[in-house]
Structures are given as structure tokens and as C-alpha cells.
N, CA and C atoms as a LAMMPS dump frame, in Angstrom:
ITEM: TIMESTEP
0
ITEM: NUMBER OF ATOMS
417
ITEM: BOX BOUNDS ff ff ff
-5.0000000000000000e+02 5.0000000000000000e+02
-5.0000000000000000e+02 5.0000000000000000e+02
-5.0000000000000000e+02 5.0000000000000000e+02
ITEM: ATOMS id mol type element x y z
1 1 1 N 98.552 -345.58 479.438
2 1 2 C 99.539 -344.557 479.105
3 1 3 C 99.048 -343.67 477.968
4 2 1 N 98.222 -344.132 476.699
5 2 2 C 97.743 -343.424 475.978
6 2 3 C 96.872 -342.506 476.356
7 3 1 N 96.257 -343.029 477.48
8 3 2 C 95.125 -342.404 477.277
9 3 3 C 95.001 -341.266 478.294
10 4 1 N 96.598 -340.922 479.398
11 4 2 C 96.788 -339.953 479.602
12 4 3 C 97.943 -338.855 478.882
13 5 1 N 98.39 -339.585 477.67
14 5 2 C 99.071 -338.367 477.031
15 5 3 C 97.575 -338.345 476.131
16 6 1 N 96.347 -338.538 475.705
17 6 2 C 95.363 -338.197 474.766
18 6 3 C 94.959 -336.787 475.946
19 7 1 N 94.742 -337.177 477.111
20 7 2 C 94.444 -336.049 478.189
21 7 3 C 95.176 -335.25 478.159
22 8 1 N 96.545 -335.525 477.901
23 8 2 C 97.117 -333.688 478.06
24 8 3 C 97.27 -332.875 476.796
25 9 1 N 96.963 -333.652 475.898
26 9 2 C 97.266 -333.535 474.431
27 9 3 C 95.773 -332.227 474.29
28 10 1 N 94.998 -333.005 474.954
29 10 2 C 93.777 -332.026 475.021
30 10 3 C 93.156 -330.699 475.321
31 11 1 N 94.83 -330.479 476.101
32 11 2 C 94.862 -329.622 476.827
33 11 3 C 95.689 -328.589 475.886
34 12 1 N 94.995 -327.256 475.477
35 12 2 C 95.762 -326 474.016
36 12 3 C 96.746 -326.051 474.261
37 13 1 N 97.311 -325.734 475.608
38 13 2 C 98.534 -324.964 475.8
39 13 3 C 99.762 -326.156 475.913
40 14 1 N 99.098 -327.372 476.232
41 14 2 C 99.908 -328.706 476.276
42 14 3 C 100.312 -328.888 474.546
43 15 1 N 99.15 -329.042 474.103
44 15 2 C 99.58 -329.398 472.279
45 15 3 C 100.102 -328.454 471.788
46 16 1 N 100.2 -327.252 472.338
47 16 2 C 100.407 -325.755 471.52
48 16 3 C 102.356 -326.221 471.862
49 17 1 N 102.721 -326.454 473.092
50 17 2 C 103.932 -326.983 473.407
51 17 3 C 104.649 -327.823 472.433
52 18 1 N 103.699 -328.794 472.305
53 18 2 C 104.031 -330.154 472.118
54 18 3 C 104.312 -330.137 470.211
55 19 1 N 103.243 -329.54 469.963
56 19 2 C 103.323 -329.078 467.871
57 19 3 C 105.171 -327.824 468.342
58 20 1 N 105.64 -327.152 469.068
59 20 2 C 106.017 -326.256 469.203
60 20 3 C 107.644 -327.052 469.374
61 21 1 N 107.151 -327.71 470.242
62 21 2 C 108.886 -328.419 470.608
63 21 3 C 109.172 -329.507 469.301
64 22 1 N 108.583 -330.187 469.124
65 22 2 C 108.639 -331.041 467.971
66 22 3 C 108.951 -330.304 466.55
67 23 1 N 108.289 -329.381 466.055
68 23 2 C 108.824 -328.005 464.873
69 23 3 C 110.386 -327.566 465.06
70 24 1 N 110.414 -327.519 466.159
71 24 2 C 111.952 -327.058 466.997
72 24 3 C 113.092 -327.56 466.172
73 25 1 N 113.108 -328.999 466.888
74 25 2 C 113.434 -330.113 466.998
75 25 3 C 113.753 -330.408 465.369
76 26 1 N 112.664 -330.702 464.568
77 26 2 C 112.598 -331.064 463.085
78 26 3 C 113.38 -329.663 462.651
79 27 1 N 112.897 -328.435 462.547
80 27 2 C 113.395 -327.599 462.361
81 27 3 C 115.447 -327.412 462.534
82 28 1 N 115.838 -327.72 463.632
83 28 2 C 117.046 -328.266 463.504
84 28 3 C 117.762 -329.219 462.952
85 29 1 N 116.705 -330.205 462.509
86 29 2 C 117.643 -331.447 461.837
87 29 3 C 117.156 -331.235 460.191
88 30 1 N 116.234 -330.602 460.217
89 30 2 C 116.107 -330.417 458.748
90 30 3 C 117.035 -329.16 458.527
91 31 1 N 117.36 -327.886 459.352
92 31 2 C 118.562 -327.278 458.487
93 31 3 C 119.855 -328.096 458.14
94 32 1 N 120.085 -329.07 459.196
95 32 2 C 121.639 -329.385 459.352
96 32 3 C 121.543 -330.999 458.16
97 33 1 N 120.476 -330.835 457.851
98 33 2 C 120.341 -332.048 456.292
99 33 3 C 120.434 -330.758 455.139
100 34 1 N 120.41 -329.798 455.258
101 34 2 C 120.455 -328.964 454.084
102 34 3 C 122.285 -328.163 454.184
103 35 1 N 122.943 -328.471 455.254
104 35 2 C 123.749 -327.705 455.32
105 35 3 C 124.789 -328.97 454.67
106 36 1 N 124.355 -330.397 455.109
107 36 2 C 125.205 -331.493 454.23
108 36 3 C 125 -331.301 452.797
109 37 1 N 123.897 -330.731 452.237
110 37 2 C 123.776 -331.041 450.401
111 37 3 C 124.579 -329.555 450.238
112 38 1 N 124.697 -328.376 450.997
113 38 2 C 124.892 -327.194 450.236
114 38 3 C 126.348 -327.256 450.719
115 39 1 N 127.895 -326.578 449.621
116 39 2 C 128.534 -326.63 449.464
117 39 3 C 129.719 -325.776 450.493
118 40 1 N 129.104 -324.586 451.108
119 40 2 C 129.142 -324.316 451.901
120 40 3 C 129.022 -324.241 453.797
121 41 1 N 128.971 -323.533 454.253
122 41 2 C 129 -324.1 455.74
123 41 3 C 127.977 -322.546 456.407
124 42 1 N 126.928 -322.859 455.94
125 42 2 C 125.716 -321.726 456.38
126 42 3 C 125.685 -320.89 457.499
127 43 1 N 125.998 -321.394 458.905
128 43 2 C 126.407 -320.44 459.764
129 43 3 C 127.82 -319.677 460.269
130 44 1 N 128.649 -320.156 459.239
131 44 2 C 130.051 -319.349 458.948
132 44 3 C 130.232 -318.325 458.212
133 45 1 N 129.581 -318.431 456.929
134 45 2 C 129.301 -317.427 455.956
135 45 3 C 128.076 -316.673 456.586
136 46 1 N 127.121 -316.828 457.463
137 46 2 C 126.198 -315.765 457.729
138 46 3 C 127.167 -315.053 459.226
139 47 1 N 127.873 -315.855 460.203
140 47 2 C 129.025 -315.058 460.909
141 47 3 C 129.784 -313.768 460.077
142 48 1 N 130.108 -314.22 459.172
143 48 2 C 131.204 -313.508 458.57
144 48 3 C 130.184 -312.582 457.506
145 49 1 N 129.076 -312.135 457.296
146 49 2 C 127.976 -311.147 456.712
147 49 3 C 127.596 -311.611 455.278
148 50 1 N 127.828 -312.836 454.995
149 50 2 C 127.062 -313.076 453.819
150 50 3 C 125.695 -312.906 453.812
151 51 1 N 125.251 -312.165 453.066
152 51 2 C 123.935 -311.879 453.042
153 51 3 C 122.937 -312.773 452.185
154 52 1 N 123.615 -313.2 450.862
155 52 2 C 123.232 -314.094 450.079
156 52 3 C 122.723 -315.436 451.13
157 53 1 N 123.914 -316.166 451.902
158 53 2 C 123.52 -317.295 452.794
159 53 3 C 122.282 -316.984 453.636
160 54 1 N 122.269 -315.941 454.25
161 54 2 C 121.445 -315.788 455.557
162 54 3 C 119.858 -315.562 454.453
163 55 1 N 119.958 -314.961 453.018
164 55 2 C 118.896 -315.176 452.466
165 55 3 C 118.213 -316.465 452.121
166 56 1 N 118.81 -317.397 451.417
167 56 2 C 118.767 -318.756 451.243
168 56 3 C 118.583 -319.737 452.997
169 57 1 N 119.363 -318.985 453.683
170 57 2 C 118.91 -320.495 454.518
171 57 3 C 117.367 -319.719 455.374
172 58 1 N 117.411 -317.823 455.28
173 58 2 C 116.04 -317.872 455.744
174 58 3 C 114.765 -318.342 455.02
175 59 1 N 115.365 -318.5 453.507
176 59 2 C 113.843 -318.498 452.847
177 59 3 C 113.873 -320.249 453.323
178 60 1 N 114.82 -321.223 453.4
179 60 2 C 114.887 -322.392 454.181
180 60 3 C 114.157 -322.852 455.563
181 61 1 N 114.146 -321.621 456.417
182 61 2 C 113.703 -321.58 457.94
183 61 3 C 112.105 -321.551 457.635
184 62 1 N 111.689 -320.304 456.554
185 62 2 C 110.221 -320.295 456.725
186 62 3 C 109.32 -321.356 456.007
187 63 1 N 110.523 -321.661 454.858
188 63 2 C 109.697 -322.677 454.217
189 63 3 C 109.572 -323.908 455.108
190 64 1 N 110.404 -324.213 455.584
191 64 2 C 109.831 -325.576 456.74
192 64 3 C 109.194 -324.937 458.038
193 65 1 N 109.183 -324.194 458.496
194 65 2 C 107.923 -323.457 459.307
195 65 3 C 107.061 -323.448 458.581
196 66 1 N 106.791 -323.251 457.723
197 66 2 C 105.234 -322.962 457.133
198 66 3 C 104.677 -324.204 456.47
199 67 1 N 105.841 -325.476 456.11
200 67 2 C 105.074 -326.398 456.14
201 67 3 C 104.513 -327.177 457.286
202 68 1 N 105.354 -326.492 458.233
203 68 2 C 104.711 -327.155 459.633
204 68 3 C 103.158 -326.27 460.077
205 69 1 N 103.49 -325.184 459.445
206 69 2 C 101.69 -324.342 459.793
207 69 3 C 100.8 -325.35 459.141
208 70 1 N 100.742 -326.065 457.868
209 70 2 C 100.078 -326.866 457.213
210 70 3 C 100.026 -327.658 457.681
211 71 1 N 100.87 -328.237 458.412
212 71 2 C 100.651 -329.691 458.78
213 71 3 C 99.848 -329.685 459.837
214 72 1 N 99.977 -329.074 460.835
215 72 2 C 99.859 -328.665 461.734
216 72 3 C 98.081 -328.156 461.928
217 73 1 N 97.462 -327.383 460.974
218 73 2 C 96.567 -327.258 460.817
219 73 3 C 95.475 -328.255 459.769
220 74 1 N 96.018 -329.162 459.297
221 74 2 C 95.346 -330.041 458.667
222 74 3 C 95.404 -331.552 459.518
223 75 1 N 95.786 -331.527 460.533
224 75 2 C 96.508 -332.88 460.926
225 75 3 C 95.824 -332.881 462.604
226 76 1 N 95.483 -334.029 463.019
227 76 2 C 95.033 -333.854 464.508
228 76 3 C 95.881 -334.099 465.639
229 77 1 N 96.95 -334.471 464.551
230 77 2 C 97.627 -335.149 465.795
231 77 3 C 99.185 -334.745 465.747
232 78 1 N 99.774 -334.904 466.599
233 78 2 C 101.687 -334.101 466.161
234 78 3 C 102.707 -335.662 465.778
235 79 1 N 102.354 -336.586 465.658
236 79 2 C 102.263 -337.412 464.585
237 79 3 C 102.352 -337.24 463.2
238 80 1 N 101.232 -337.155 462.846
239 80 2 C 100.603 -336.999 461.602
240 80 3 C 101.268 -335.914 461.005
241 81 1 N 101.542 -334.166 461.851
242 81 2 C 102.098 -333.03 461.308
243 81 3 C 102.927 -333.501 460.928
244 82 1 N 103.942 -334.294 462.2
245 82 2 C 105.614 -334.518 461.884
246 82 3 C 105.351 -335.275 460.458
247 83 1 N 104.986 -336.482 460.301
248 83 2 C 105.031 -337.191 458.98
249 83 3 C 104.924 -336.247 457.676
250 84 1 N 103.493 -335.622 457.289
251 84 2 C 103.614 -334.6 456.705
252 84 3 C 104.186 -333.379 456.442
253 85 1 N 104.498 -332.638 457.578
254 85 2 C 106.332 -332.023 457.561
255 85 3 C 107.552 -332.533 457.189
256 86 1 N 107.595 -333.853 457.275
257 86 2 C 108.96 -334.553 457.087
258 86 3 C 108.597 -334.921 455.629
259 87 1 N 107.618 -335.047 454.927
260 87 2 C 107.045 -335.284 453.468
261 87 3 C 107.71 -334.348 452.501
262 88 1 N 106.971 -332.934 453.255
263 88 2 C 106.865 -331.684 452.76
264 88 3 C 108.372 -331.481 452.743
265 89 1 N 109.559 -331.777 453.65
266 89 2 C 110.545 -331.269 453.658
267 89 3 C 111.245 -332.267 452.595
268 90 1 N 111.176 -333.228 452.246
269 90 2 C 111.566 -333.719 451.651
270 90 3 C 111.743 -333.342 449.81
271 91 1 N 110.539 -332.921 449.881
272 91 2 C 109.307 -332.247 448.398
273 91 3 C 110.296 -330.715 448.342
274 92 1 N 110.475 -330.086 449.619
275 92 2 C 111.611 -329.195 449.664
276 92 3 C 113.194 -329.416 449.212
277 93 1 N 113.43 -330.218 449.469
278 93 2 C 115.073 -330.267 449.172
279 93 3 C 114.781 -331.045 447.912
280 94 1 N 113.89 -331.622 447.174
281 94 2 C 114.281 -332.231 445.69
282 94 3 C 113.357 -330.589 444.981
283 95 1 N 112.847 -329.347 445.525
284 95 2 C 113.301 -328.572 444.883
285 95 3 C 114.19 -327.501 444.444
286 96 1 N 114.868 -327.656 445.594
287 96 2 C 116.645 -327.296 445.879
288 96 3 C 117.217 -328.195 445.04
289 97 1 N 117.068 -329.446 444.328
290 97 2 C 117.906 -330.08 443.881
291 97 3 C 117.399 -329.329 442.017
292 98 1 N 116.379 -329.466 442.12
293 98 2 C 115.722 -328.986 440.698
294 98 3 C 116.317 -327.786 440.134
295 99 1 N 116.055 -326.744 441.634
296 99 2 C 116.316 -326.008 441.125
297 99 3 C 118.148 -325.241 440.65
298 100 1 N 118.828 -326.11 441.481
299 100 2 C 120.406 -326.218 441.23
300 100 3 C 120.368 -326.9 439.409
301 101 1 N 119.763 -327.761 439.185
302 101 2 C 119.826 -328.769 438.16
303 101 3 C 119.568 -327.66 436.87
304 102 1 N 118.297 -327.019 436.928
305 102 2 C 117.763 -325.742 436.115
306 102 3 C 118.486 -324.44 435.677
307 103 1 N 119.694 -324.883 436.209
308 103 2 C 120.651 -323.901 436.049
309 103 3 C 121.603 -324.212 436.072
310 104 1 N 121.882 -324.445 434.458
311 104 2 C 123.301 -324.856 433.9
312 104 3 C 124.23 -323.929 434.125
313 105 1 N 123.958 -322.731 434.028
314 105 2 C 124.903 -321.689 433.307
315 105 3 C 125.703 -320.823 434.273
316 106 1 N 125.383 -321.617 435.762
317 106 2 C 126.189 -321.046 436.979
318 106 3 C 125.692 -322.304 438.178
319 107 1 N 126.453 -322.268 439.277
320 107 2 C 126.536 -323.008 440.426
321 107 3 C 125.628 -322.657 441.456
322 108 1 N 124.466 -322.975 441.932
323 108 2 C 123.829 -321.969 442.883
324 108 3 C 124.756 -321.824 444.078
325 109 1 N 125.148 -322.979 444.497
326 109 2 C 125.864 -322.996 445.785
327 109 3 C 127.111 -321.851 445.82
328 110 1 N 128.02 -322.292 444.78
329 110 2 C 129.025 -321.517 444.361
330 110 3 C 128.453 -319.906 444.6
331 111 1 N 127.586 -319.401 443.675
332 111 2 C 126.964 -317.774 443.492
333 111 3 C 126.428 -317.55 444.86
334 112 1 N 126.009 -318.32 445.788
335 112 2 C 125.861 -318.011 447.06
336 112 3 C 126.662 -317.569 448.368
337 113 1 N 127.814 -318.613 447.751
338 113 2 C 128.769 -318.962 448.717
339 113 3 C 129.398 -316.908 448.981
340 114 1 N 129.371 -316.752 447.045
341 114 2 C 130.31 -315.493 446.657
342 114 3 C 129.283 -314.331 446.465
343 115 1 N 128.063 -314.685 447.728
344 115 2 C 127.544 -313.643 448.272
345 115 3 C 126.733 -312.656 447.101
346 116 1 N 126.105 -313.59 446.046
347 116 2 C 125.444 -313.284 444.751
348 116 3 C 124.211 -312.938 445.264
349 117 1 N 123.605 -311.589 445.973
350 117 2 C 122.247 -311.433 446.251
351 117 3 C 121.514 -311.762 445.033
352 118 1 N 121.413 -311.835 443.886
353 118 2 C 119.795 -312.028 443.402
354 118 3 C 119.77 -313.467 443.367
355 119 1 N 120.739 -314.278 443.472
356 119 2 C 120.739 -315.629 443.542
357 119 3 C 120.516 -316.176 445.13
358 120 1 N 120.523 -315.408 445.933
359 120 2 C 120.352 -315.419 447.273
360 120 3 C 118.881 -315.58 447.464
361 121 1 N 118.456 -314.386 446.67
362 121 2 C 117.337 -313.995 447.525
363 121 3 C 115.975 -314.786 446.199
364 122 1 N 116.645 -314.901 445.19
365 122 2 C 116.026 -316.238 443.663
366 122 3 C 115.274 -317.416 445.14
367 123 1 N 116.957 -318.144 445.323
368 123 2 C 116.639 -319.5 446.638
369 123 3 C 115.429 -319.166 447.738
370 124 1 N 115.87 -317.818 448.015
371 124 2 C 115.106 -317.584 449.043
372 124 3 C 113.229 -317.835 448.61
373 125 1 N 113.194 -316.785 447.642
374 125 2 C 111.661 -317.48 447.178
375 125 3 C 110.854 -318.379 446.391
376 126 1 N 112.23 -318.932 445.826
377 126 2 C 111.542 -320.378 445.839
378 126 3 C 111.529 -321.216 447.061
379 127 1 N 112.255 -321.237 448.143
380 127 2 C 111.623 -322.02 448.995
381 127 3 C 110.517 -321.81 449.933
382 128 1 N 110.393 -320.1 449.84
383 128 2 C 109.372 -319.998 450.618
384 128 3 C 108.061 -320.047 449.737
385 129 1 N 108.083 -319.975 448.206
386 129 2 C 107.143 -320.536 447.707
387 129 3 C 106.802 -321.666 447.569
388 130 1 N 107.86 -322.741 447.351
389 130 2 C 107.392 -324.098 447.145
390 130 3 C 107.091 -324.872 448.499
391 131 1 N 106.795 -323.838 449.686
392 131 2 C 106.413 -324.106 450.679
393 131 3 C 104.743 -324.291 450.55
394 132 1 N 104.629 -322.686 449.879
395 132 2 C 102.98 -322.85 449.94
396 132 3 C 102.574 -323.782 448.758
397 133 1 N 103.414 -324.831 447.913
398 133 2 C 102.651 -325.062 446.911
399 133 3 C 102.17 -326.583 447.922
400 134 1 N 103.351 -326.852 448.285
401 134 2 C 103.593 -328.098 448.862
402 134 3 C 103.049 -328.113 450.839
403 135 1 N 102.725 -327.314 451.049
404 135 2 C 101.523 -327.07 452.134
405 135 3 C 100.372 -327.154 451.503
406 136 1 N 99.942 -326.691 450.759
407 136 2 C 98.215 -326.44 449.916
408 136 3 C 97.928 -327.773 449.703
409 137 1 N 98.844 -328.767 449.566
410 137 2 C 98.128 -330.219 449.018
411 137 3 C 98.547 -331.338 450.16
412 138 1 N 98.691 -330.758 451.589
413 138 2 C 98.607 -331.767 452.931
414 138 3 C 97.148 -332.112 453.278
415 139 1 N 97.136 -332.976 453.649
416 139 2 C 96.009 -333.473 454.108
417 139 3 C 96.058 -334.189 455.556
């Protein structure tokens, strides 16, 4: 049995699938673990035109896409990505937690909720930065 999923695995357009459906997949359960810590309800407030939300949960979308480009490209196997994606996402939400913590002097969730663009779009690049910090050191 291994050693005909190693055969199709071999095959670009099979693994290109296979890294593709699995990203998907993680990609959905890692927003809906971020939509339990944030105080709000992310695809209600982006229904209704919060712009702040749809900033924060996109800089959310690319930052776990792009740790999956890392993984993905350092990793041989869609195994190995997932583990290291699921690492990386993890390394992600304790800097969502940091960065809520780093800021006494207002609520991020709260300033989001009430559609606070520079606090929107603050979330937004830190996660799509602490994407590349925390991609750069997968192996």
C-alpha cells in the first residue's frame, strides 16, 4: 500500500493535489481555532463590512498559507509540511496572544470588533510577518 501511494505521490500533479487539499483542509481548521480565541465572530463582522476583521483574519489566511509555502518547500513529504505547518501555526497564535498581551492600553479584539483600521491592518502585518519569521527557521 505504501509503496503505491510513494508512486502517485511521485507523480507533480498528484503531490501538487495532495500538498493542495491538505493546506485546504488545515487552512479551515486553523481559521475556525482562531475564530474560538478572538472575541468576535469573523465571518459576521466581514458580512456586515468590517474592514478591520476581513484585515486581521486576511493577514491570518496568508500567514498560514505561507507557512505552508515553507513547509512545503523544505519538507519531502505532506507529512512532514502538515507537522511543520501545524508547528508554525501554533508559533502563530502564541503571537496573537503576545501580541494582545503587549497592549495594555486597549483590547485588540474589542478595537477590531469596532472596526479600528490601524489596529486591523497593525494584526494584519504582524501575522503576515511572523509568518516569514517563523517559515525562515522550518526545516
Amino acid at each position: 500500500m505504501n509503496d503505491e501511494v510513494d508512486v502517485l505521490l511521485n507523480n507533480p500533479y498528484i503531490e501538487t493535489l495532495a500538498f493542495f487539499s491538505v493546506a485546504v483542509v488545515a487552512l479551515i481548521v486553523f481559521l475556525a481555532i482562531f475564530e474560538l480565541v478572538t472575541k468576535y465572530k469573523d465571518w459576521e463582522e466581514i458580512k456586515n463590512g468590517n474592514l478591520s476583521v476581513a484585515m486581521a483574519t486576511g493577514g491570518k489566511i496568508f500567514g498560514i498559507c505561507n507557512l505552508f509555502r515553507f513547509a512545503i518547500l523544505n519538507n519531502d513529504s505532506v507529512l512532514h509540511s502538515l507537522i511543520w505547518a501545524g508547528y508554525g501555526f501554533v508559533l502563530l497564535l502564541v503571537a496573537y496572544f503576545i501580541f494582545e498581551f503587549l497592549t495594555p492600553y486597549f483590547k485588540i479584539d474589542e478595537q477590531i470588533q469596532k472596526d479600528n483600521r490601524a489596529v486591523g491592518f497593525l494584526s494584519m502585518i504582524i501575522s503576515i510577518s511572523m509568518s516569514y519569521v517563523i517559515g525562515a527557521s522550518v526545516t
